[in-house]
N, C-alpha and C positions, 0 to 999 in steps of 0.2 A: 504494500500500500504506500500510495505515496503520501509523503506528509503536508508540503504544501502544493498547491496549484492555481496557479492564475491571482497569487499574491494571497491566496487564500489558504487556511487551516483546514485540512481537510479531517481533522478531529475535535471536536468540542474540547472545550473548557472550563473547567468549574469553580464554583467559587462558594464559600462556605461561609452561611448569616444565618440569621433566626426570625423570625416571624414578626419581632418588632421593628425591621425594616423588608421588610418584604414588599408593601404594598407601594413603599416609596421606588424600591429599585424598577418595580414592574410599571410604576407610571413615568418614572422622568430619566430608567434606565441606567447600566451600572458603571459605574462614575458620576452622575448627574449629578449626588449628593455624597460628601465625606462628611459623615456625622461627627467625626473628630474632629472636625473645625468649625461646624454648623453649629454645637452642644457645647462648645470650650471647653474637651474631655480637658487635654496639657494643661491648661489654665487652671482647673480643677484640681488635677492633682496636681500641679505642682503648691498649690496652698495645702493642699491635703499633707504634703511629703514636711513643709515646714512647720507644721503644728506639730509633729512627729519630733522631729525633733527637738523641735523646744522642749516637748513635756515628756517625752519617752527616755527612760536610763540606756544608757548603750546596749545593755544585756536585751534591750528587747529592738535594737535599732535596725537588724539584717533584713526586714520586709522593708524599710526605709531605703532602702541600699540597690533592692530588684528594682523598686519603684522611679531611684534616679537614673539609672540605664534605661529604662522605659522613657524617661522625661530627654536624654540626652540624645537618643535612640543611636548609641555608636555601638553596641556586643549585641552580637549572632542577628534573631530576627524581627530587634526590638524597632519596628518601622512600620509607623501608620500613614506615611502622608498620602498613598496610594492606595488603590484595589488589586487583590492578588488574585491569580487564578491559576490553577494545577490541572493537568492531563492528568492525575488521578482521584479518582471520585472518594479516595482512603483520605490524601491529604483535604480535602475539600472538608469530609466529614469529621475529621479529627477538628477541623478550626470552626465548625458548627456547633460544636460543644460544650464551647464555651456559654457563661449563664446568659447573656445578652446577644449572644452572636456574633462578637466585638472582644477580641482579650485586652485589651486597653479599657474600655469600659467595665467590663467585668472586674479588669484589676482596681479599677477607680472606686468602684462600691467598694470591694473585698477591702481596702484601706482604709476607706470612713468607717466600714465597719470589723474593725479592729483596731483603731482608732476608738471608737466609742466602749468596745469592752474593756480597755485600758485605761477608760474614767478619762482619757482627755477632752477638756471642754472644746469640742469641735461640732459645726454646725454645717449640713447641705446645703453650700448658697447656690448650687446648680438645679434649676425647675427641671429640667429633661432629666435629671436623675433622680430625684425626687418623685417625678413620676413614675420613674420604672421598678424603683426600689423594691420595690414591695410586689412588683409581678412577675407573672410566669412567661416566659413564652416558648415556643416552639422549635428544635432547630431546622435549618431547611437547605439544602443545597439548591443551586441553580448551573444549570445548562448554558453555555454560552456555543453558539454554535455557527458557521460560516465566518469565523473572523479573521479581517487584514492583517496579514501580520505586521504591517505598518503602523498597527496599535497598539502593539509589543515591546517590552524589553524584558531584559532578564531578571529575575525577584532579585539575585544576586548582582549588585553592580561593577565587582570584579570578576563578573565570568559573561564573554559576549555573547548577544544571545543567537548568533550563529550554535555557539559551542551546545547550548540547549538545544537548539532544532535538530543537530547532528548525532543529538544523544537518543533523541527522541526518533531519529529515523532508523539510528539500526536498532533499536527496542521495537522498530514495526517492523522490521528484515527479520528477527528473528521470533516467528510464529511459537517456537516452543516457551519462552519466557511469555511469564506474565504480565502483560502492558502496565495495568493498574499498578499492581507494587513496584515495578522497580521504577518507575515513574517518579513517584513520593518526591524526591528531592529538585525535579526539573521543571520548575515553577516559574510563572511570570506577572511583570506587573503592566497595567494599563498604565500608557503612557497619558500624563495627566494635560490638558483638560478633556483627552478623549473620553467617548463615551459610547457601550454597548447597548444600543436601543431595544426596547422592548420586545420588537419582533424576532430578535437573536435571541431569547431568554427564554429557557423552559426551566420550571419547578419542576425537584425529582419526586418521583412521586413515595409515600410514608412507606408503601412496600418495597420498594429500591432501594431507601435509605438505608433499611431495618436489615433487606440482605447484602447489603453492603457489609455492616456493621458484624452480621453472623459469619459471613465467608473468610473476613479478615479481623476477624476479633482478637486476633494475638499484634496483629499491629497497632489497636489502640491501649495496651499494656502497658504500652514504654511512656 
């Protein structure tokens, strides 16, 4: 199979949220909105990480510590400013798991609130978080499918994303290997302010996700 043709992806792409932005990606499409800048996640925590400080004894400072590499975003894959999306459906799912659909979000609550078990007097000046605090939602992969690779680079910005497309093509040259797994690592990011319109977007459906989840359940282990 060949991987791309006519400037086009001739395999989908995925990408892994939760049901509290679902309705927004399927109306205004994926990039339309970075809720990390829309919600002032950084800005949030970054008050969150100094309250911590101030009031928290060293012995309890090391979630302070993950929290400022998330704020500096310079170790491993600590980087919101974009939309990621993986050739496989594991990685997709693994980043749907998170509580909001968002690990920066998620880690924003998980800090207020350990933050607040620790009796520091800290308060939620964020409405969008405030609102979600306290709800459930769903997680949900999405399909991205017929895309330019014109609206590509690589997740990794020290590896070209030649170098990914050529990983990804002998992983299709060789039919005995499993596409999905070994995939996991050769991810990409929409180049920004592009945007994957609605008609390229399918939801996976809750029976897809579920045997996703049982076929490779030793991959979501680690």
């Amino acid at each position: 199979m060949q991987l791309i043709k006519d400037g086009l992806l001739m395999i989908p792409l995925f990408h892994g949220t939760s049901t509290l932005f679902l309705d927004e990606i399927l109306s205004k499409g994926l990039g339309g909105v970075n809720p990390i800048i829309k919600y002032n996640i950084m800005a949030t925590l970054e008050k969150l990480v100094q309250k911590g400080y101030e009031y928290l004894p060293k012995s309890e400072q090391r979630y302070l510590a993950i929290s400022n590499m998330k704020l500096k975003q310079t170790v491993g894959n600590f980087r919101y400013n974009g939309v990621y999306l993986s050739p496989s459906k594991i990685t997709a799912v693994k980043y749907s798991r998170n509580r909001y659909g968002s690990e920066l979000i998620t880690h924003t609550v998980d800090l207020y609130l350990f933050l607040k078990e620790c009796s520091v007097p800290v308060e939620m000046d964020n409405d969008f978080l405030n609102h979600i605090i306290n709800s459930s939602y769903q997680p949900v992969v999405i399909m991205a499918s017929g895309i330019p690779r014109s609206l590509l680079k690589s997740e990794n910005n020290n590896i070209s994303i030649d170098v990914n497309f050529k990983k990804l093509q002998s992983l299709l040259d060789e039919p005995t290997k499993d596409f999905q797994y070994f995939s996991q690592q050769t991810n990409f990011e929409l180049l920004s302010p592009k945007i994957i319109t609605s008609e390229h977007l399918t939801v996976l459906s809750g029976e897809e996700y579920n045997n996703i989840r049982e076929k490779y359940k030793s991959a979501f282990l680690r």
